[in-house]
N, C-alpha and C positions, 0 to 999 in steps of 0.2 A: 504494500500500500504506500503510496506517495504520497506524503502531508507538505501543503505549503506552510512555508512559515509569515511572519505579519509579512515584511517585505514584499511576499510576493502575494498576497492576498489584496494588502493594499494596491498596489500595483495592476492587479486583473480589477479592482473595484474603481478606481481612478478611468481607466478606460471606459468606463460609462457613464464620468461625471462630467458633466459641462459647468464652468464657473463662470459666475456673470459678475459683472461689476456692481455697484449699489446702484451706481446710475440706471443700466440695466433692468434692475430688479424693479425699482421705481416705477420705469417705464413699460412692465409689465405688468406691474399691479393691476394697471388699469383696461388690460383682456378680460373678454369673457372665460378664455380657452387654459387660462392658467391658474391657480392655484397657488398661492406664498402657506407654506407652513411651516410655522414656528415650532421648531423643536428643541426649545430651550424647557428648564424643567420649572416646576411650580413655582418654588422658591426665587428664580430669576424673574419670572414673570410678576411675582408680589413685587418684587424691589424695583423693577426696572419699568412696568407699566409693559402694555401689548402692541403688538402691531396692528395697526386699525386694517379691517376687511382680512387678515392673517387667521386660516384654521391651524389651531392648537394641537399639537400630538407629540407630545414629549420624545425624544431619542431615546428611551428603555423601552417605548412603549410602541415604537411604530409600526414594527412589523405587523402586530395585532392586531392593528385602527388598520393597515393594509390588506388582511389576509380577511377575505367574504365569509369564511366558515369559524371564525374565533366570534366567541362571543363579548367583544369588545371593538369589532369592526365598524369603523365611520362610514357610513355609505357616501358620504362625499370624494373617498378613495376609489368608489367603482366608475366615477365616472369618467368619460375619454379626458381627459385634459391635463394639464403640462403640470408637475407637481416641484415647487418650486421648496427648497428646505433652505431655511433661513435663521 
């Protein structure tokens, strides 16, 4: 069995990130087709305030809010459009 190690995990996981700049993100906010989600956790969110029009799904918790058949699933994850983590 071949296990990757982080290096190269990150590396196959990077090849399917696109990084946009803030201006960027800005400038998407305001599509129908996209989607900004805040995956900062609760704590950061009490201290720091939210992203206005941003759906909330914390990074421990995403896969979950992604996957249709867990029963913590967001259905704003099923639908076609660009999902933006921020």
């Amino acid at each position: 069995m071949i296990k990757l190690g982080v290096k190269e995990l990150v590396e196959e996981a990077n090849a399917h990130i696109v990084t946009h700049t803030v201006e960027e993100v800005m400038r998407m906010q305001a599509k129908d087709d996209v989607v900004l989600v805040d995956i900062r956790d609760l704590e950061e969110l009490k201290e720091l305030g939210t992203i206005p029009g941003a759906v909330h799904a914390s990074r421990g918790m995403l896969e979950m809010y992604f996957d249709p058949t867990h029963g913590r699933h967001k259905p704003v994850f099923s639908e076609d459009k660009e999902f933006v983590m921020i």
